[in-house]
C-alpha positions, -999 to +999 in steps of 0.1 A: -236+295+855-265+274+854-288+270+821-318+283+832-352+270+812-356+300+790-320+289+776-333+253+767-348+256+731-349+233+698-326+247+673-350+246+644-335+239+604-347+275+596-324+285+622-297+269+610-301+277+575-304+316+584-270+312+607-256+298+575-267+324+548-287+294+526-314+274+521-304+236+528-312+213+499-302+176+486-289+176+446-289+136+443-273+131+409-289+098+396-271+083+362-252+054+356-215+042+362-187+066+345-214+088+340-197+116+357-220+121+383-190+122+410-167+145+396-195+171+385-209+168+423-168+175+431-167+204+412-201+215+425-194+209+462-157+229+455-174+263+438-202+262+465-171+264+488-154+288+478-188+308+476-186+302+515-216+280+511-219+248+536-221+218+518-209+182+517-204+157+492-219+115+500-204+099+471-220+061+465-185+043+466-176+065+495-202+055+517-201+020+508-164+021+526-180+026+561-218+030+564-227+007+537-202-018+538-219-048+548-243-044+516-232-064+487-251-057+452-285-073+453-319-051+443-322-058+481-292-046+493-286-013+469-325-007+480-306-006+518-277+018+503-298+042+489-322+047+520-290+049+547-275+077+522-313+090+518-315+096+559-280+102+562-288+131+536-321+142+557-303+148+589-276+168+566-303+190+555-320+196+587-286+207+599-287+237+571-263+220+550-267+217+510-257+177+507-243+172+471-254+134+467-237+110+438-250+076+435-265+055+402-297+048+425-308+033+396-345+023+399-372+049+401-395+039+435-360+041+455-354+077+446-390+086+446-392+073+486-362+094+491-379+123+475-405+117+500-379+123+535-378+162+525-398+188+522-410+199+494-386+219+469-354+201+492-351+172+468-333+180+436-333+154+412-303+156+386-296+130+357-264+127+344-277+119+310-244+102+294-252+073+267-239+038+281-220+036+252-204+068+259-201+051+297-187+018+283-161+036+270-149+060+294-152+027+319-123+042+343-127+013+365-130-015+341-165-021+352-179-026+322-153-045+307-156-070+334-198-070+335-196-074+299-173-110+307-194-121+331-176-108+365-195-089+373-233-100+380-265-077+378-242-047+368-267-021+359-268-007+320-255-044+315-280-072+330-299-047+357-314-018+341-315+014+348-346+036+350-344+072+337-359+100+359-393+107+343-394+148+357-360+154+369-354+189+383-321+191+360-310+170+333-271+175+324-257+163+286-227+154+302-215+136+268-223+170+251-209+193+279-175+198+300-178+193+343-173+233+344-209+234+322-224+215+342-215+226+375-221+267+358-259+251+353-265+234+388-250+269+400-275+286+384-305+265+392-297+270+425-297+306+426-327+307+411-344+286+435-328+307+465-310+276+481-279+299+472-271+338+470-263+353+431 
């Protein structure tokens, strides 16, 4: 049968976030490499599963293999990175969804004009606050190791800083605490913000 023009309506984010039992949101944990920024956003995105909450995980390295892989390392070019993963994250959102977002998006202004695609209260800021030295040594990739000889240019920690969030929504000791404390504290922030039920 025919749509008829009472059938043809937008399907709002409200909408989709009531279908969905939550209240959509971007955690964008910011920190740098061997933080632990991925495997706490793992263990976040797998508890907020089995809660039956809809969510999804854009990990930095991930999305470099497909969306982002004609970027190379440049300020320029992570600048690009971080604002594809920034829309990619918006249109997430507006579909309900709580997008669980792991990236070192190292310099303030980038993750301040992400801030600025959502509404307000949908951008949660989380830093991974490890120590580079506690990085350095963890270095599960060799990363540092290699920036450290000279392999690997503007490596950031090493010859490209990294800028701290000044008023992040969470701050995680990840050197001082286990993934399961961490995720236990996102968990809990997010109840009490209402993004998920207690």
């Amino acid at each position: 049968m025919p749509s008829t023009q009472s059938d043809l309506r937008d399907i709002s984010k409200s909408d989709r976030a009531r279908a969905l039992g939550q209240k959509p949101c971007v955690v964008w944990l910011t920190g740098l490499s061997a933080a632990g920024k991925s495997s706490i956003a793992s263990g976040l995105q797998s508890t907020l599963f089995d809660r039956g909450m809809h969510c999804y995980l854009l990990d930095g390295d991930a999305v470099r293999l497909g969306l982002s892989r004609d970027l190379g390392y440049s300020d320029a070019d992570r600048q690009e990175h971080i604002r594809r993963v920034g829309e990619l994250a918006r249109l997430f959102v507006d579909a309900g969804l709580i997008v669980l977002v792991a990236l070192i998006s190292p310099f303030r202004a980038e993750r301040n004009t992400v801030r600025k695609l959502f509404e307000h209260g949908e951008f949660i800021e989380v830093f991974v606050d490890t120590p580079l030295a506690v990085c350095e040594q963890r270095d599960p990739k060799g990363l540092y190791r290699r920036a450290r000889a000279g392999q690997v240019p503007l490596f950031t920690g090493i010859d490209s800083p990294y800028e701290a969030p000044e008023h992040a929504e969470v701050v995680l000791a990840a050197n001082e605490m286990g993934i399961d404390d961490c995720v236990a504290q996102l968990v809990g922030f997010l109840q009490g913000r209402g993004n998920i039920p207690r």
